[in-house]
N, CA, C and O atoms as a MOPAC input file, in Angstrom:
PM7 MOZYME 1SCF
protein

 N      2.46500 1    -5.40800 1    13.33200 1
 C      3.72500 1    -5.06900 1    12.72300 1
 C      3.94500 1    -3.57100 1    12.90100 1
 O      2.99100 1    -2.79600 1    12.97700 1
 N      5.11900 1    -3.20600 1    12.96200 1
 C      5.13600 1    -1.89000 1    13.05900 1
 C      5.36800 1    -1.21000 1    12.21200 1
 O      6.04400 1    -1.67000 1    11.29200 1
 N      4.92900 1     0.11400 1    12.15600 1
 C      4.51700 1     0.80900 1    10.77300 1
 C      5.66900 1     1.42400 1    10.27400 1
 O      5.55600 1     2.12700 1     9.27000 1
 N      6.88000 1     1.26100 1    10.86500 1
 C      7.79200 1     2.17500 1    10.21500 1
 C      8.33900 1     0.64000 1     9.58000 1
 O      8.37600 1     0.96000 1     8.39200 1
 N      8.77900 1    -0.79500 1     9.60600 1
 C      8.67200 1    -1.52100 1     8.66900 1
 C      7.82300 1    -1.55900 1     7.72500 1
 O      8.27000 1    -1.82500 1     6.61000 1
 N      6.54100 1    -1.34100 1     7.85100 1
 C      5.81500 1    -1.15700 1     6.56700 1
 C      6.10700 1     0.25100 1     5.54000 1
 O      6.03400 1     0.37200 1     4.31700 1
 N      6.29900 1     0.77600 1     6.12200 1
 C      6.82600 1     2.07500 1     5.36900 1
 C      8.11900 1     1.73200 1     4.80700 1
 O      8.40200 1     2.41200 1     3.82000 1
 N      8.89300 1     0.96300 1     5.11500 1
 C     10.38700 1     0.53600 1     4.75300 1
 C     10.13000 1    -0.09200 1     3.25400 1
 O     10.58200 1     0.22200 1     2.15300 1
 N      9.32900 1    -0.98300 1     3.62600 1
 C      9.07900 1    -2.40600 1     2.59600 1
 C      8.04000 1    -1.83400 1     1.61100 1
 O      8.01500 1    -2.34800 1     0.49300 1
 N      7.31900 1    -0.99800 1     1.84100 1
 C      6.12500 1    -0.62900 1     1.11900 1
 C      7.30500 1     0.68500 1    -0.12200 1
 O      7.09000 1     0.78400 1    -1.33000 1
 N      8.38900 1     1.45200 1     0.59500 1
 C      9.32600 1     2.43700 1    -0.14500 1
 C      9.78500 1     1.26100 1    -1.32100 1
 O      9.82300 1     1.51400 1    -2.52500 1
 N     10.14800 1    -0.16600 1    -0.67700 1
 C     11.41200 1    -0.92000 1    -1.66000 1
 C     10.81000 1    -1.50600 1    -2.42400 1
 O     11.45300 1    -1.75100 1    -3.44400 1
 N      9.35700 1    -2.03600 1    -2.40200 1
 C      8.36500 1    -2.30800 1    -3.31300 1
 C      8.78800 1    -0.66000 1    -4.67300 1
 O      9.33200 1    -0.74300 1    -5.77400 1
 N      8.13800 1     0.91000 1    -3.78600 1
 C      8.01700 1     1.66400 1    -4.98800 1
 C      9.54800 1     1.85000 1    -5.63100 1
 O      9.50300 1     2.14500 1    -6.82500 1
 N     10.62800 1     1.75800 1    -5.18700 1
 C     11.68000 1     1.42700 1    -5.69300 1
 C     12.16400 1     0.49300 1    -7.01600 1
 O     12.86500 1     0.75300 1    -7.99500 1
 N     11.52200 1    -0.59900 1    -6.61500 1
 C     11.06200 1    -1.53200 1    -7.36300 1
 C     10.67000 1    -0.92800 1    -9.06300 1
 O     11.16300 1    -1.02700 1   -10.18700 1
 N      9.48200 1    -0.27300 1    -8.41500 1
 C      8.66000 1    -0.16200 1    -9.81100 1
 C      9.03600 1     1.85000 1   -10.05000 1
 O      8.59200 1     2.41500 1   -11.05000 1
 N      9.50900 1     2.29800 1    -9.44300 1
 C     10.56500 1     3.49500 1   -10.04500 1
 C     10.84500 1     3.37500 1   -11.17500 1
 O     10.62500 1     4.34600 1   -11.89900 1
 N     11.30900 1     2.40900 1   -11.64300 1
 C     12.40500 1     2.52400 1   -13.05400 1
 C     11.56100 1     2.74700 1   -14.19700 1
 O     11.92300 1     3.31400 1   -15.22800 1
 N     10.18400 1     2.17800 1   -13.91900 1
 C      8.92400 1     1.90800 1   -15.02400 1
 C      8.92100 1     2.98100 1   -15.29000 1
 O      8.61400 1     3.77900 1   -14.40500 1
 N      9.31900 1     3.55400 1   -16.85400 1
 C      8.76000 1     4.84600 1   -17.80800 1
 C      7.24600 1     4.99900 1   -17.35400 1
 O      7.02200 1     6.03200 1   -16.72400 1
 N      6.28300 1     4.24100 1   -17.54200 1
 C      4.60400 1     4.80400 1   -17.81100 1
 C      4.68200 1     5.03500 1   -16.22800 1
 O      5.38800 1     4.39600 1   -15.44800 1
 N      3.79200 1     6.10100 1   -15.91300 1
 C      3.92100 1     6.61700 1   -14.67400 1
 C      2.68500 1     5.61300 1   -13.87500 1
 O      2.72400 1     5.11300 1   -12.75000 1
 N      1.61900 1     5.54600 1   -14.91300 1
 C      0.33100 1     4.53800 1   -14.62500 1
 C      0.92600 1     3.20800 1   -14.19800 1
 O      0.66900 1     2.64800 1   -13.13200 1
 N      1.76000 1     2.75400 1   -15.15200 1
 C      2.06200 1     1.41800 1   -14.91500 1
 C      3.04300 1     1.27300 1   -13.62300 1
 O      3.14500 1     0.19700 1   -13.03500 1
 N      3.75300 1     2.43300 1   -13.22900 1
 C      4.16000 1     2.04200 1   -11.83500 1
 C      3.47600 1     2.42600 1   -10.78400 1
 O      4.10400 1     2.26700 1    -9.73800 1
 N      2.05100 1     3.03000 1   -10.62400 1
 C      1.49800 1     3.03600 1   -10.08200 1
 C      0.93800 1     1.78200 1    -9.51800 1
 O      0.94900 1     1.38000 1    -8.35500 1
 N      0.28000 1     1.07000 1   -10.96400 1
 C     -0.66200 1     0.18100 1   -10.95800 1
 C      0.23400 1    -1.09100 1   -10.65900 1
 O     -0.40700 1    -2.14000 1   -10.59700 1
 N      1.63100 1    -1.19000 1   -10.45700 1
 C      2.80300 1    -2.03000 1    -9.97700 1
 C      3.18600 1    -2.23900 1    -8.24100 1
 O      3.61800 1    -3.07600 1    -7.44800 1
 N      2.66700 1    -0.78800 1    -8.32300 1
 C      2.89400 1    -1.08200 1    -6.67100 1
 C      1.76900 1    -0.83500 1    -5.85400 1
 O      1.80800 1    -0.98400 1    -4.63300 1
 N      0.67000 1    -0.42800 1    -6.53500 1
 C     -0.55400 1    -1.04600 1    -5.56900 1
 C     -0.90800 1    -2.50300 1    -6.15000 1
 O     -1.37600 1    -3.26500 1    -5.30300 1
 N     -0.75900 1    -3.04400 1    -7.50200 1
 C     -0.87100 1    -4.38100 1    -7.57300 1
 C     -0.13100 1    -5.50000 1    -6.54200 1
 O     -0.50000 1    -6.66200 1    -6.36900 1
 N      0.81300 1    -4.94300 1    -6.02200 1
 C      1.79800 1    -6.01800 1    -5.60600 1
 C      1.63500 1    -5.84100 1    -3.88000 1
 O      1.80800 1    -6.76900 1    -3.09100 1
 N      1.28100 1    -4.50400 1    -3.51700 1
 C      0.51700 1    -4.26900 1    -2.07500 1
 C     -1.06200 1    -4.99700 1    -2.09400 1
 O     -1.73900 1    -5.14900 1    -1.07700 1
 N     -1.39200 1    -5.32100 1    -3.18500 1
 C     -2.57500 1    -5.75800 1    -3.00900 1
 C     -2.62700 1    -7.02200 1    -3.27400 1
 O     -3.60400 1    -7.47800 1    -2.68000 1
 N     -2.25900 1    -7.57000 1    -3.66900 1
 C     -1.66600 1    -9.31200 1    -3.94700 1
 C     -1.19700 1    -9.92700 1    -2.48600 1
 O     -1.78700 1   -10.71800 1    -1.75000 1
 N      0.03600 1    -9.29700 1    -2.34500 1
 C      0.83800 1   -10.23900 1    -1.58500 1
 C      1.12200 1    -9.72600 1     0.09900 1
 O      1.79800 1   -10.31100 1     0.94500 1
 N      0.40500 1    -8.52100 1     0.22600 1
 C      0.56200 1    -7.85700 1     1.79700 1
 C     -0.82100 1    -8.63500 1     2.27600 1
 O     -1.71100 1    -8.99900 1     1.50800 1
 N     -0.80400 1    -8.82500 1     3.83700 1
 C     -2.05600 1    -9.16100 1     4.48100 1
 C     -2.83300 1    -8.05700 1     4.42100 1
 O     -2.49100 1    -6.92800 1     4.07200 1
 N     -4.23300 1    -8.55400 1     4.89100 1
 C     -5.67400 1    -7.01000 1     5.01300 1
 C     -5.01400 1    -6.46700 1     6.60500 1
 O     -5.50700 1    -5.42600 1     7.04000 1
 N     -4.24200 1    -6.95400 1     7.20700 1
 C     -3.66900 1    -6.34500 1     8.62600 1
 C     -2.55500 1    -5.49000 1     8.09200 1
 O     -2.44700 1    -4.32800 1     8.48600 1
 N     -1.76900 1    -5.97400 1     7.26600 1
 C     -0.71400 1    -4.57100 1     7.26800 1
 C     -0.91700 1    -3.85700 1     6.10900 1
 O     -0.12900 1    -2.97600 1     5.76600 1
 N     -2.30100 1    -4.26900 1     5.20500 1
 C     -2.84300 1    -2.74500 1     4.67100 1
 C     -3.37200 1    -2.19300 1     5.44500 1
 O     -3.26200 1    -0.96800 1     5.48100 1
 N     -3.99300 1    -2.73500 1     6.17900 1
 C     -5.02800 1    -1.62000 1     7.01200 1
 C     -4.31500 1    -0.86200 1     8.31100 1
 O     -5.07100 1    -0.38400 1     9.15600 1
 N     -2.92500 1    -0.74400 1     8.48400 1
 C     -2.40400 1    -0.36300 1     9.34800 1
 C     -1.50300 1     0.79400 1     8.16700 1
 O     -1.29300 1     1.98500 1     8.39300 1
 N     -1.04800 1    -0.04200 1     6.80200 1
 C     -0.74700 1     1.31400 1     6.02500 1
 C     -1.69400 1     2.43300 1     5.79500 1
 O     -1.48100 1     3.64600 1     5.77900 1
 N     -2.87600 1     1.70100 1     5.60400 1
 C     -3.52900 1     3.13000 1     5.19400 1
 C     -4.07700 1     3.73900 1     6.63100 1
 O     -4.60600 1     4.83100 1     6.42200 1
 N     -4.11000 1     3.36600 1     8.01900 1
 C     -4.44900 1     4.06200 1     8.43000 1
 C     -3.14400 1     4.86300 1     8.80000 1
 O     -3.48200 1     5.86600 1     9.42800 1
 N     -1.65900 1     4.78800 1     8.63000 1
 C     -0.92400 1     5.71800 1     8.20900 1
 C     -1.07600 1     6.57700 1     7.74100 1
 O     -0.90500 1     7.62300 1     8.36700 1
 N     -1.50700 1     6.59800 1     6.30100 1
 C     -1.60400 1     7.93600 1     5.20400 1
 C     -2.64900 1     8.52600 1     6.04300 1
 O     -2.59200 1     9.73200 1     6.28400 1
 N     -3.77100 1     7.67600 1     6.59900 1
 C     -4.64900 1     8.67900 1     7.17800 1
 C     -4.33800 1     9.78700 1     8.30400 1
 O     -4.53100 1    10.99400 1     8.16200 1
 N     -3.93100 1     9.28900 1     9.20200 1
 C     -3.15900 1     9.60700 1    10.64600 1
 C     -2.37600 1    10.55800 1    10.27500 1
 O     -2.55600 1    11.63300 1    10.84700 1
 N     -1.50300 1    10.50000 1     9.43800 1
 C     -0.05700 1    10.95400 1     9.16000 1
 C      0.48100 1    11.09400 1     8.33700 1
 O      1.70800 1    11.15200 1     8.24700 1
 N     -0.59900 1    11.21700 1     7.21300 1
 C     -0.45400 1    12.09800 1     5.73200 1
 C      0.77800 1    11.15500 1     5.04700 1
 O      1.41200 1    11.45200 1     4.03400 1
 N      0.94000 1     9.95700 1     5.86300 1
 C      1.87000 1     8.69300 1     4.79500 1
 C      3.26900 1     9.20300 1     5.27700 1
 O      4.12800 1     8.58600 1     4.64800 1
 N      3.92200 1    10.24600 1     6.30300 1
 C      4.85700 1    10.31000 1     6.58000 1
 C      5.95700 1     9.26100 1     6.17900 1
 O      5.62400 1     8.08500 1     6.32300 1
 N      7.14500 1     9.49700 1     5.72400 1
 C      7.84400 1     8.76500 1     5.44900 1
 C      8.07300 1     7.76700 1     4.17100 1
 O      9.10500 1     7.15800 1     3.88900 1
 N      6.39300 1     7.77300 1     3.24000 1
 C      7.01100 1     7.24200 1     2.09400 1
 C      7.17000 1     8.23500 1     0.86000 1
 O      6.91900 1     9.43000 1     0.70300 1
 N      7.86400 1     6.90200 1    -0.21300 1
 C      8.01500 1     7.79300 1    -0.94000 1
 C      6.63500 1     8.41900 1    -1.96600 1
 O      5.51900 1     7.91500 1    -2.08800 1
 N      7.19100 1     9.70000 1    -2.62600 1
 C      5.73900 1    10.18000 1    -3.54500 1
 C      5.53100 1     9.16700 1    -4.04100 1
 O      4.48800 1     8.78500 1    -3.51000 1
 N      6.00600 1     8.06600 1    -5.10100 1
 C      5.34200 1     7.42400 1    -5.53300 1
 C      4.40000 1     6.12700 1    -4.78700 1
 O      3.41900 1     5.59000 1    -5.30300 1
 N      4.90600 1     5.85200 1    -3.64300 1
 C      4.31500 1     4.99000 1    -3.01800 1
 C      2.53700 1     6.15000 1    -2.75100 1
 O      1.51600 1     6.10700 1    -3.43700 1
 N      2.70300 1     6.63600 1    -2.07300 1
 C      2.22200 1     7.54600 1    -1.59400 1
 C      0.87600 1     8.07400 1    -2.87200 1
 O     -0.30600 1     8.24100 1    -2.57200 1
 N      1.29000 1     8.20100 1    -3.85800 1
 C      0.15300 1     8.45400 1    -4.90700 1
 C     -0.48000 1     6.92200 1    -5.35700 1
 O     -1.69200 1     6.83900 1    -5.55700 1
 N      0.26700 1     5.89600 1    -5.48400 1
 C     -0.21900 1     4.75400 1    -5.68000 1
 C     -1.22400 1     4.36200 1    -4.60800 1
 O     -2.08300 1     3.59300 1    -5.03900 1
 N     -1.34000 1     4.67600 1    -3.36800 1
 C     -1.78600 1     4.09300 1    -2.26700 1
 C     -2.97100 1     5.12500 1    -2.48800 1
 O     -4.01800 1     4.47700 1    -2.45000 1
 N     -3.20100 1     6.32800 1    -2.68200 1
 C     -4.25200 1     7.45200 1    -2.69500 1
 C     -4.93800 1     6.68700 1    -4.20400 1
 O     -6.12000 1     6.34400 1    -4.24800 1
 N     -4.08100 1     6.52400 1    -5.25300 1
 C     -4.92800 1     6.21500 1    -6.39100 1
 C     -5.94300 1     5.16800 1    -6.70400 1
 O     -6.94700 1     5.08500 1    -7.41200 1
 N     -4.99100 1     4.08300 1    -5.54600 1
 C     -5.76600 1     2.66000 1    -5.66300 1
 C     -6.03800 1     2.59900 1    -4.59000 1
 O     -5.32300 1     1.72500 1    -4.10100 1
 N     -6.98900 1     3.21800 1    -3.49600 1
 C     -7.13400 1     2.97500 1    -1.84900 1
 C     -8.20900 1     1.87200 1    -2.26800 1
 O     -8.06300 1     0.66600 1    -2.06900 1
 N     -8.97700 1     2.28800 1    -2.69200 1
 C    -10.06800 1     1.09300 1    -2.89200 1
 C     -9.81900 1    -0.11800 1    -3.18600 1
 O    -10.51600 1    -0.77900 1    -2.41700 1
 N     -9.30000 1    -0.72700 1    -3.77100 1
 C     -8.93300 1    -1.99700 1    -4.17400 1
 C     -7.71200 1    -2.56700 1    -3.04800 1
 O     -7.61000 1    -3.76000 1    -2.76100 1
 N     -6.89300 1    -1.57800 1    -2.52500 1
 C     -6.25500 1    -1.72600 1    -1.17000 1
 C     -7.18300 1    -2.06400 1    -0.02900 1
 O     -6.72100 1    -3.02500 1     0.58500 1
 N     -8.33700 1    -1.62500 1     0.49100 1
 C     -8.90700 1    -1.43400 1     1.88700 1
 C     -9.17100 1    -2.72800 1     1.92400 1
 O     -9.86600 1    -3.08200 1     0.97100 1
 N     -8.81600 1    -3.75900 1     2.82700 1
 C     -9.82800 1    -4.71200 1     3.08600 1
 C    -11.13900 1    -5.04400 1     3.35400 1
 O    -11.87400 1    -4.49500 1     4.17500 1
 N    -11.44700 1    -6.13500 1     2.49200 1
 C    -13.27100 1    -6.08000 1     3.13600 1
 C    -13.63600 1    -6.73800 1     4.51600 1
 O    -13.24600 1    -7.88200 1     4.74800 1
 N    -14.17100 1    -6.23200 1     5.17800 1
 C    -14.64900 1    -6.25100 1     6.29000 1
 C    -14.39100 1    -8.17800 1     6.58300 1
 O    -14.49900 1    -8.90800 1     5.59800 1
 N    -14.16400 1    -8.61400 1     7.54700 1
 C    -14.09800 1    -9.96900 1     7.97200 1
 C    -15.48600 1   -10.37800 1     7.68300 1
 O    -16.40900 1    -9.66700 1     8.07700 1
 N    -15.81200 1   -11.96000 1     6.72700 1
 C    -16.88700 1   -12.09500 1     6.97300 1
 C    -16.85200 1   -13.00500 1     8.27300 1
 O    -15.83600 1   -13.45000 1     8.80900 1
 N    -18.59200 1   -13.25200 1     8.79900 1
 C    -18.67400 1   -13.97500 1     9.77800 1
 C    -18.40000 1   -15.56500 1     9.60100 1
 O    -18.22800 1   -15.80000 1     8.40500 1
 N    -18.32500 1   -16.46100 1    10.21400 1
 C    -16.82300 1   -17.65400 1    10.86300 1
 C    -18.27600 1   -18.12600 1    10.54900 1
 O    -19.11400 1   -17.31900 1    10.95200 1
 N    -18.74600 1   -19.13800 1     9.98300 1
 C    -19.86200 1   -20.65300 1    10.43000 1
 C    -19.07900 1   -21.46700 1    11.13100 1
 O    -17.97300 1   -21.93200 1    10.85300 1
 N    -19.93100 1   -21.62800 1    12.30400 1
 C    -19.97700 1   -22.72400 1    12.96300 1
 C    -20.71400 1   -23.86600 1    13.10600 1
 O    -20.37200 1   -24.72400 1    13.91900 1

């Protein structure tokens, strides 16, 4: 996927959770909902965004949510397939 759609969709997600008074709770809104419902392929292509490219293009709040909760964002490694 390409990363400037993820940057699109990942902004309208923090949009989303903008309106939330507690600053925590819209944090914890939009890495909850990047971490729920995005694949481990287009997290791992967001964060190697922020890495690459300091997150160019989103917004601060996306942008601190993704630094606050990277861990629970990163996917775990593929396990191995039994055959």
């Amino acid at each position: 996927m390409k990363v400037d759609k993820l940057v699109k969709m990942a902004n309208q997600i923090g949009a989303f959770f903008a309106s939330e008074p507690d600053r925590v709770a819209s944090l914890e809104g939009v890495a909850g909902h990047l971490g729920r419902f995005w694949e481990p392929r287009m997290r791992r292509e967001l964060l190697q965004w922020v890495d690459e490219q300091d997150g160019r293009g989103l917004t601060p709040l996306v942008l601190e949510a993704i630094r606050a909760h990277r861990a629970r964002l990163t996917p775990a490694t593929d396990a191995p397939r039994l055959t």
